[in-house]
Residue frames as qw, qx, qy, qz and C-alpha x, y, z in Angstrom:
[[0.061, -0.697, -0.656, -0.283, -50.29, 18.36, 5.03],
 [0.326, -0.884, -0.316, 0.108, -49.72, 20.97, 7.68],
 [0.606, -0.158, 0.186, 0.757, -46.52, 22.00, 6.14],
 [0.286, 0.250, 0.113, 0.918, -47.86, 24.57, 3.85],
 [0.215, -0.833, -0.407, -0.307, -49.66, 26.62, 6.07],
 [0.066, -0.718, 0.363, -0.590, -48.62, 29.82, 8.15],
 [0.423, 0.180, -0.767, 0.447, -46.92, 28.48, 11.29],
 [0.317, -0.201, 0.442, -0.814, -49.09, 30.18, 13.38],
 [0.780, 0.102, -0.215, -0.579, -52.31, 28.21, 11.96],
 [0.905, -0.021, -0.400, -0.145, -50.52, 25.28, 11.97],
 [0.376, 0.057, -0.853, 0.357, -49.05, 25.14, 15.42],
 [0.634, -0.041, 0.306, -0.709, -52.71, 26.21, 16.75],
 [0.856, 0.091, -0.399, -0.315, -53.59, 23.03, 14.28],
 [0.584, 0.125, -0.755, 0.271, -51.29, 20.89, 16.31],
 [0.359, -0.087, 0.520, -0.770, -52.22, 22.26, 19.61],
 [0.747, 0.028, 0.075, -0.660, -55.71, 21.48, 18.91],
 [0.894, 0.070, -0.334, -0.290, -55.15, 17.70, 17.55],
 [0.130, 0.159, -0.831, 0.517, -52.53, 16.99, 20.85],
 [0.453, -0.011, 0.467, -0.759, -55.46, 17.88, 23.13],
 [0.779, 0.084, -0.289, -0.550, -57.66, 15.37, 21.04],
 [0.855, 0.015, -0.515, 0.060, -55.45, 12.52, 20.69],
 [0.339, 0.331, -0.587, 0.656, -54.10, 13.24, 23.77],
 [0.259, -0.703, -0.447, -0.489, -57.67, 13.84, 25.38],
 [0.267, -0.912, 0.021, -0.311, -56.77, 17.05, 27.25],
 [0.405, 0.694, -0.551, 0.224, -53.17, 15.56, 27.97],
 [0.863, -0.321, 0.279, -0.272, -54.19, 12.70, 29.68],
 [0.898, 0.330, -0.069, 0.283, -51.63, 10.81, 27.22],
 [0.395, 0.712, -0.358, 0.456, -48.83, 12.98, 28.59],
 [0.701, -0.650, 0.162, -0.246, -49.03, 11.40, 31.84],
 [0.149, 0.587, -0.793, -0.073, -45.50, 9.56, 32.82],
 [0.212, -0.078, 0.974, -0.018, -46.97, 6.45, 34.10],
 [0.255, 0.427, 0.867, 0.031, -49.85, 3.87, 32.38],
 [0.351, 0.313, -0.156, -0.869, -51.64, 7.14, 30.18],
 [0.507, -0.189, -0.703, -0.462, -53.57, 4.10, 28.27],
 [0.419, -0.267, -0.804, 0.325, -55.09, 3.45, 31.91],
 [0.056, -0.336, -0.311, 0.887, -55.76, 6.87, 33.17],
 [0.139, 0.097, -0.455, -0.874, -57.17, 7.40, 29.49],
 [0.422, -0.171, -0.827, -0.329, -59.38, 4.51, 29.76],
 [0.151, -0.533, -0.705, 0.443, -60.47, 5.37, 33.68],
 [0.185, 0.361, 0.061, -0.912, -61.46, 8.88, 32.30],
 [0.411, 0.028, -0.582, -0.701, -63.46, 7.47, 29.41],
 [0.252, -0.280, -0.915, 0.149, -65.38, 5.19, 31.66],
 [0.032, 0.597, 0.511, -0.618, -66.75, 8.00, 33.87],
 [0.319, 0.423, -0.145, -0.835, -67.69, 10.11, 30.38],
 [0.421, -0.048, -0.666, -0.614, -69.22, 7.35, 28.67],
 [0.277, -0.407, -0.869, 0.048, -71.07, 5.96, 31.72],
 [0.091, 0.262, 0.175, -0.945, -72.11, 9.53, 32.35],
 [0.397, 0.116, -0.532, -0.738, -73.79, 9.50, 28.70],
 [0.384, -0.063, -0.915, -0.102, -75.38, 6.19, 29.65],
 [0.092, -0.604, -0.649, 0.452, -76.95, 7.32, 32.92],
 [0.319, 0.349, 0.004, -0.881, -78.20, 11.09, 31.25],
 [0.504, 0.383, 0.685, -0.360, -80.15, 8.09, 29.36],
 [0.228, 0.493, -0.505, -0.671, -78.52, 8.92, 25.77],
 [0.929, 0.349, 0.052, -0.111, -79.64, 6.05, 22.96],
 [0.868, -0.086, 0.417, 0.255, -77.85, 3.63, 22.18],
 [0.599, 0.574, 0.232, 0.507, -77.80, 4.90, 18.16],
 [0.223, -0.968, -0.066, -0.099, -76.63, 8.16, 19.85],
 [0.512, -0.728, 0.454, 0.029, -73.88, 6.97, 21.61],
 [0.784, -0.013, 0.518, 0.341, -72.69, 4.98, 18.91],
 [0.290, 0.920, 0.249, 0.087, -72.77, 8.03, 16.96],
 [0.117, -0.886, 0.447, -0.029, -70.30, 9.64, 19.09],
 [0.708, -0.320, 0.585, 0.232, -68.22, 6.50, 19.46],
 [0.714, 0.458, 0.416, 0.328, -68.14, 6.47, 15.39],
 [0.508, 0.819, 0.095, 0.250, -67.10, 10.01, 15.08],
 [0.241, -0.849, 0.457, 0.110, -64.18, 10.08, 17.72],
 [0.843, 0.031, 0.469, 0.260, -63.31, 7.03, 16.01],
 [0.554, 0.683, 0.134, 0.457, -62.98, 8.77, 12.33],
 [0.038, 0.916, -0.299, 0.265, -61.39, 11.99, 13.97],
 [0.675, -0.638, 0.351, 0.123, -59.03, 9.56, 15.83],
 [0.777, 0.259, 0.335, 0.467, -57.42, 7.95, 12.56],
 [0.433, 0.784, 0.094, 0.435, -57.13, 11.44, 11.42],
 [0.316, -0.898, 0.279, -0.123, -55.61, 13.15, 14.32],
 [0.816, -0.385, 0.383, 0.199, -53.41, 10.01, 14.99],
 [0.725, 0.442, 0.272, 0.452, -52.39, 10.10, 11.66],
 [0.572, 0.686, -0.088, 0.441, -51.51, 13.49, 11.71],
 [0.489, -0.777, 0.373, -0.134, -49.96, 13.99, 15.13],
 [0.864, -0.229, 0.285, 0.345, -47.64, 10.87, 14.33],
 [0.630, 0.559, 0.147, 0.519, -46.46, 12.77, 11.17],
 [0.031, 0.956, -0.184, 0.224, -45.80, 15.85, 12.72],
 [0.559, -0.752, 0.337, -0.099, -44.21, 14.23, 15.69],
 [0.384, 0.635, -0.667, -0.068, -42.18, 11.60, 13.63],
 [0.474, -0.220, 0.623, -0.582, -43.98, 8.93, 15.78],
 [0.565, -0.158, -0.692, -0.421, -45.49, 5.58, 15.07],
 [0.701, -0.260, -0.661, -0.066, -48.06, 4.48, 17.71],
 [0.243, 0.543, -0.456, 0.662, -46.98, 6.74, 20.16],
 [0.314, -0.421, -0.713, 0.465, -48.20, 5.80, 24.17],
 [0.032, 0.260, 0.327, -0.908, -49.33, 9.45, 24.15],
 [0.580, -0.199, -0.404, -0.679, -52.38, 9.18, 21.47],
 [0.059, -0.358, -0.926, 0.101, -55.50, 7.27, 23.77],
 [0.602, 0.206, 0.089, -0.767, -58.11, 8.34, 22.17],
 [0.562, -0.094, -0.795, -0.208, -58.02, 4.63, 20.54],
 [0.020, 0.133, 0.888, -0.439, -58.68, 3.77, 24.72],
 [0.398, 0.179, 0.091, -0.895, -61.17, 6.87, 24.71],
 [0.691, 0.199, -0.356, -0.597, -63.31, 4.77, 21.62],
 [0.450, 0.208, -0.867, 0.047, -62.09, 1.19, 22.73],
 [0.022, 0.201, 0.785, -0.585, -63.14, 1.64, 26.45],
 [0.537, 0.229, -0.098, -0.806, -66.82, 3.59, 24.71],
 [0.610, 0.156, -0.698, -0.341, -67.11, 0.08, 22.62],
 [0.463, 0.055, -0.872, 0.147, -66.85, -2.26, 25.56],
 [0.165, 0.127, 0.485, -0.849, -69.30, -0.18, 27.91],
 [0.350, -0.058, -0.436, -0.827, -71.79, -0.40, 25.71],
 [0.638, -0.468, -0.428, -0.437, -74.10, -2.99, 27.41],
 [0.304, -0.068, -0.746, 0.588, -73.17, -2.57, 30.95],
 [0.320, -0.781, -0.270, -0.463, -76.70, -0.64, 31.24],
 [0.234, -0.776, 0.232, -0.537, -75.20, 1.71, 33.95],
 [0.923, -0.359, -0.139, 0.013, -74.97, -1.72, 36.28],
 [0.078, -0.862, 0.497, -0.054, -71.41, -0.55, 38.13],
 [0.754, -0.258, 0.590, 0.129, -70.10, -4.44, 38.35],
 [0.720, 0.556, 0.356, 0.216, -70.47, -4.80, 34.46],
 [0.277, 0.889, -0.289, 0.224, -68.28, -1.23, 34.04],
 [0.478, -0.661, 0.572, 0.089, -65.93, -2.56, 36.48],
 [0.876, 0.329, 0.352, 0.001, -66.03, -5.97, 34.12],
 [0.596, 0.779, 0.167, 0.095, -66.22, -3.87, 31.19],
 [0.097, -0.880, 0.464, 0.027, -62.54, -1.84, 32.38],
 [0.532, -0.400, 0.719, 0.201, -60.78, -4.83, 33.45],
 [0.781, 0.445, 0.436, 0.043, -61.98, -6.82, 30.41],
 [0.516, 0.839, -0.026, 0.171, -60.54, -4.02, 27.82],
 [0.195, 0.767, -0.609, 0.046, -57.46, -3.15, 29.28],
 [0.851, -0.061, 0.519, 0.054, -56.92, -7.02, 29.73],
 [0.738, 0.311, 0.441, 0.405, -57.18, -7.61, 25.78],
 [0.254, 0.926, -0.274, 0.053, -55.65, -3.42, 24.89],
 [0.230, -0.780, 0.580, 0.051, -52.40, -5.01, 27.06],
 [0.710, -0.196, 0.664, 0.133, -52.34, -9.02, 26.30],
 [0.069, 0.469, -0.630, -0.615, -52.78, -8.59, 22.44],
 [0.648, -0.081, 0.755, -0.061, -54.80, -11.26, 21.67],
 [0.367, 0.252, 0.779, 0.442, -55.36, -12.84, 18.10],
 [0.146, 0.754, 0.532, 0.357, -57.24, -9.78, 16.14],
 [0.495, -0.822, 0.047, 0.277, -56.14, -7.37, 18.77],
 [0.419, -0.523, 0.433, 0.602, -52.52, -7.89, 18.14],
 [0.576, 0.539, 0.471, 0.396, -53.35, -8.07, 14.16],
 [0.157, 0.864, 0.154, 0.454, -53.84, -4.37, 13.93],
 [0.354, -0.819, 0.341, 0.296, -51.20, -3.47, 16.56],
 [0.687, -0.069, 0.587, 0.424, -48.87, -5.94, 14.42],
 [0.437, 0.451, 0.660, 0.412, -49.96, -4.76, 10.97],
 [0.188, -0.601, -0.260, 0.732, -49.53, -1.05, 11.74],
 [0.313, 0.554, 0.598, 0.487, -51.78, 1.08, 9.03],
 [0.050, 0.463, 0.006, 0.885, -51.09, 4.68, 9.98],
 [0.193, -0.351, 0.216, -0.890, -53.95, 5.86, 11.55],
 [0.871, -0.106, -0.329, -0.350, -56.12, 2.71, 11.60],
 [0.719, 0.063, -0.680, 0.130, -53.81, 0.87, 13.32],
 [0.026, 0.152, -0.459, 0.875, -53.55, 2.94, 16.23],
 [0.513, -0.128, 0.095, -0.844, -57.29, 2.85, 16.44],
 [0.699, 0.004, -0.547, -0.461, -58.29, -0.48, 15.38],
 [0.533, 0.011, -0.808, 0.251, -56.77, -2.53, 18.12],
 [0.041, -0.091, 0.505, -0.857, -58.17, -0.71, 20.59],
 [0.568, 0.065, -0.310, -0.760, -61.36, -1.06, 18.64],
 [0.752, 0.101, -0.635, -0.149, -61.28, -4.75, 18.64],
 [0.239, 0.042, -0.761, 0.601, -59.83, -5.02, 22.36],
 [0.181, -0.043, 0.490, -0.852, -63.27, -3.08, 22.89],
 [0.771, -0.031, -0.151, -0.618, -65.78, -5.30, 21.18],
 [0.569, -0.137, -0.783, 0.212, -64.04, -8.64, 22.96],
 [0.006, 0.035, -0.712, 0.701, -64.65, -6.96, 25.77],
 [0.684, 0.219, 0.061, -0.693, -68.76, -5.80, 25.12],
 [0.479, 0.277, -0.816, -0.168, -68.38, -9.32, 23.71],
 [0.335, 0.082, -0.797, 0.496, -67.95, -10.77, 26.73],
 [0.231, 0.084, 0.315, -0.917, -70.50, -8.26, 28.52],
 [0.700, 0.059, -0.252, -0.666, -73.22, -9.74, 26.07],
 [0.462, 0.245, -0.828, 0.204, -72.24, -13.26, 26.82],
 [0.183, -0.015, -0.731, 0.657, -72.89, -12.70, 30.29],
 [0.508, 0.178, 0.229, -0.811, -76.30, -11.07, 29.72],
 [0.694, 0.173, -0.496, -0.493, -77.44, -13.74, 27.31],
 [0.579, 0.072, -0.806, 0.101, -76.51, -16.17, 30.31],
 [0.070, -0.125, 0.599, -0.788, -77.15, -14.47, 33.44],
 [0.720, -0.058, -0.191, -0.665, -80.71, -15.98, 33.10],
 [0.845, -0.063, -0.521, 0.101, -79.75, -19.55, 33.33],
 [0.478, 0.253, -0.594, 0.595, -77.20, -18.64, 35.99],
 [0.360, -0.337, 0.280, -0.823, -79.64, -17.22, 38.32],
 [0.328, -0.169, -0.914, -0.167, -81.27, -19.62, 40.29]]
């Protein structure tokens, strides 16, 4: 896709969609980049959360770094000749966004909400490990993350739909 265009254009285009999937070359780190990725997305989506954004808002943005992640991932693996590469985490970026979602600002629930996701981003479980397993270009790269981040917000709701009884 980025073949015919002037080189110049298209190694700005690559530039620009490293720095995405790479958010700001946080993926080029040598050790755990899906960790670093996922402690930087924590403090920018629980930013959003305390400036008191909506919900539909913030799922807004969480829906459209999703779509630009399949595309970037997709084409940053083609350029690079990559499948799945440890440097894309923008899947954390949207995964760790997904699993924040009801921790209303409450700092024990984001702590939760961290451990929880990169729990089920590293152990794979059942649905998780589908879409790592069942690699679909760009989708796959995203999805598991995806799915690692609604077991986690999963979980998070769980805990609010009980923490009532559990109080005594």
């Amino acid at each position: 896709m980025l073949s015919s265009v002037d080189p110049r254009i298209r190694s700005f285009r690559f530039n620009l969609i490293r720095l995405y999937v790479t958010c700001l070359g946080i993926g080029h780190l040598p050790v755990a980049p899906g960790t670093w990725a996922s402690l930087a997305a924590v403090v920018f989506w629980a930013l959003l959360i305390k400036a008191g954004l909506s919900m539909l808002l913030i799922s807004s943005l969480l829906l459209l770094f999703f779509i630009f992640g399949i595309w970037g991932s997709r084409l940053y693996e083609k350029e690079t000749k990559s499948e799945d590469s440890s440097e894309i985490v923008i899947d954390e970026w949207v995964g760790m966004g997904i699993a924040l979602l009801l921790t209303q600002n409450n700092i024990w629930l984001i702590i939760a909400a961290f451990v929880l996701f990169r729990f089920f981003d590293i152990t794979k479980p059942p649905g998780v490990r589908y879409f790592d397993k069942n690699y679909m270009e760009g989708w796959g790269v995203m999805l598991d993350d995806v799915v690692a981040g609604v077991y986690a917000c999963l979980l998070i709701g769980i805990y609010h739909w009980f923490s009532p009884v559990l109080s005594f």
